[in-house]
C-alpha positions in Angstrom: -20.7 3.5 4.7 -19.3 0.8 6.8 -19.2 1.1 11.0 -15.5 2.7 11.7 -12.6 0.6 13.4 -10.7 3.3 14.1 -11.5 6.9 16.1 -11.7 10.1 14.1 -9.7 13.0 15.6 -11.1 16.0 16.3 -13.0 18.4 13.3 -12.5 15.2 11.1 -15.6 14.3 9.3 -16.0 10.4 7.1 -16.2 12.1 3.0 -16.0 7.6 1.5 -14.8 4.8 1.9 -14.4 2.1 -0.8 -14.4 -2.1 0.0 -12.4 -5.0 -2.0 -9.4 -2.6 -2.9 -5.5 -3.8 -2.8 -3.5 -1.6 -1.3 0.7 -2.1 -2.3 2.9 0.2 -0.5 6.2 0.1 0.2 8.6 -2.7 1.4 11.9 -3.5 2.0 13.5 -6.7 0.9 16.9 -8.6 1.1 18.7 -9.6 -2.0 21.5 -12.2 -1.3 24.2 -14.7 -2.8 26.5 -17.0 -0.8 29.7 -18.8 -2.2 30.9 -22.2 -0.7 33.6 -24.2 -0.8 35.7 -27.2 1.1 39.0 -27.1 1.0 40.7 -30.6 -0.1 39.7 -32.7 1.7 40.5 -31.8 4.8 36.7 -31.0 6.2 37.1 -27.9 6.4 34.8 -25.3 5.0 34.6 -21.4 3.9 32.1 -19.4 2.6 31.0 -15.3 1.7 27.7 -14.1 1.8 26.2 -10.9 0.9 23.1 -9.0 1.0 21.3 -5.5 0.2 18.4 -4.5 1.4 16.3 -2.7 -1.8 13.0 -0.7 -1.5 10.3 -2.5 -3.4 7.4 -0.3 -4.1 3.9 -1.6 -5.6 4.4 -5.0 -6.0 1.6 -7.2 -6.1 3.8 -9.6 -3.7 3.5 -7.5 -0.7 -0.2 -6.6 -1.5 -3.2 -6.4 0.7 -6.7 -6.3 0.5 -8.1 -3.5 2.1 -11.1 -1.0 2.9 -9.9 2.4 2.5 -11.9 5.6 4.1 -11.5 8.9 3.2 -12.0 11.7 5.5 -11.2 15.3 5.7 -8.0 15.1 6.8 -6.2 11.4 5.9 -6.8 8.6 4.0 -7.1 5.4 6.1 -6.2 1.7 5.0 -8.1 -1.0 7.4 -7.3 -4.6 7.1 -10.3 -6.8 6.0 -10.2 -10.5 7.3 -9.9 -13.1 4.3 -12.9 -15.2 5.1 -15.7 -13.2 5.7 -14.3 -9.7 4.5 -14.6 -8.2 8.3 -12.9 -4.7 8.6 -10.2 -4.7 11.2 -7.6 -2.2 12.3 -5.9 0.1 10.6 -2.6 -0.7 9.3 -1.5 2.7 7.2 -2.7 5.9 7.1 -1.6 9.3 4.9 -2.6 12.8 6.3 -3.0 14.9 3.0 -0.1 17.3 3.8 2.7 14.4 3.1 0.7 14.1 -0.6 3.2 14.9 -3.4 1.6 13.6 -6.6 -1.4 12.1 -7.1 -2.6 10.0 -10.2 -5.3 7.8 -12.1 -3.6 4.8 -13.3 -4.4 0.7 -13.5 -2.7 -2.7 -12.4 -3.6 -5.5 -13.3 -6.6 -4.4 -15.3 -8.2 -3.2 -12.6 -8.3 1.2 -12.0 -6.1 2.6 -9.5 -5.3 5.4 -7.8 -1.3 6.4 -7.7 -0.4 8.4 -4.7 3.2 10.1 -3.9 4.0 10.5 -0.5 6.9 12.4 1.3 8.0 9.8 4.7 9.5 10.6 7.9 13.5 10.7 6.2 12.2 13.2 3.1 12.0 10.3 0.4 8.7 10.2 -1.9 6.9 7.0 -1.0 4.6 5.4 -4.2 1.5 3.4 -2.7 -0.8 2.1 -5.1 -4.7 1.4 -4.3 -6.5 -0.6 -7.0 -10.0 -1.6 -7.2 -10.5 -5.1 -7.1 -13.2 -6.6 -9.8 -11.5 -7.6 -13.1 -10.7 -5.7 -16.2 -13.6 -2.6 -15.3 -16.7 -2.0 -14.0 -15.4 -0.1 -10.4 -13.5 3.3 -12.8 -16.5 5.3 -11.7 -15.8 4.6 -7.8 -12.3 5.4 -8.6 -13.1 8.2 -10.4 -15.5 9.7 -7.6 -12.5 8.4 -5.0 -9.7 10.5 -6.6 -11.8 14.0 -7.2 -12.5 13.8 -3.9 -9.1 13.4 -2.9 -7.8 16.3 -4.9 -10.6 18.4 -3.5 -8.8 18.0 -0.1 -5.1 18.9 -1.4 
């Protein structure tokens, strides 16, 4: 086990914690087009534009790498510096009760973990963890990771 960045509250007790994982969560992203045109040639110009903002869940685009602890009562995502691979602060966390669904799965070749989560506006969430380390080798520490995430559900 590493040396926490983050306090644990009170009764909550440090079960794992896994290193080199990708965590992809959930982000929002504009999708645009724009139409031009000058009229004549008099200089003068027009133009529409439109956008929508979608929810993009998963993607490898919005990925980061992670160290992820598990305790009793949440699962905490810490960012790890790129050089180096120091854990910093915490940037997500899920407290078991907002768990909806929880599965074994892979990206990219490597095992994951598939979790469902219910957010603040009653939407499920889908955040994907996935254990860095090419095509195997790291299904056991998933494995071990996800039993002892259903024992806390």
């Amino acid at each position: 086990m590493t040396e926490l960045t983050f306090i644990l509250q009170k009764g909550e007790k440090l079960l794992a914690d896994s290193g080199k994982c990708t965590y992809a969560g959930v982000g929002q992203i504009n999708i645009g087009s724009g139409l031009g045109s000058e009229f004549g040639n008099s200089g003068v110009v027009g133009g529409l534009f439109g956008s929508e903002k979608k929810k993009r869940e998963g993607s490898i685009w919005d990925a980061k790498t992670c160290w992820v602890y598990l305790t009793n009562k949440r699962i905490v995502f810490c960012n790890v510096t790129f050089f180096g691979g120091n854990i910093e602060t915490p940037f997500s966390e899920i407290y078991f009760k907002q768990i909806k669904g929880l599965n074994k799965s892979s990206k990219l070749g490597c095992p994951a973990i598939d979790i469902s989560v219910a957010n603040s506006n009653g939407e499920i969430d889908n955040i994907k963890i996935w254990y860095q380390g090419g095509f195997g080798g790291r299904e056991e520490e998933r494995d071990k990771f996800f039993s002892l995430i259903k024992r806390q559900l």
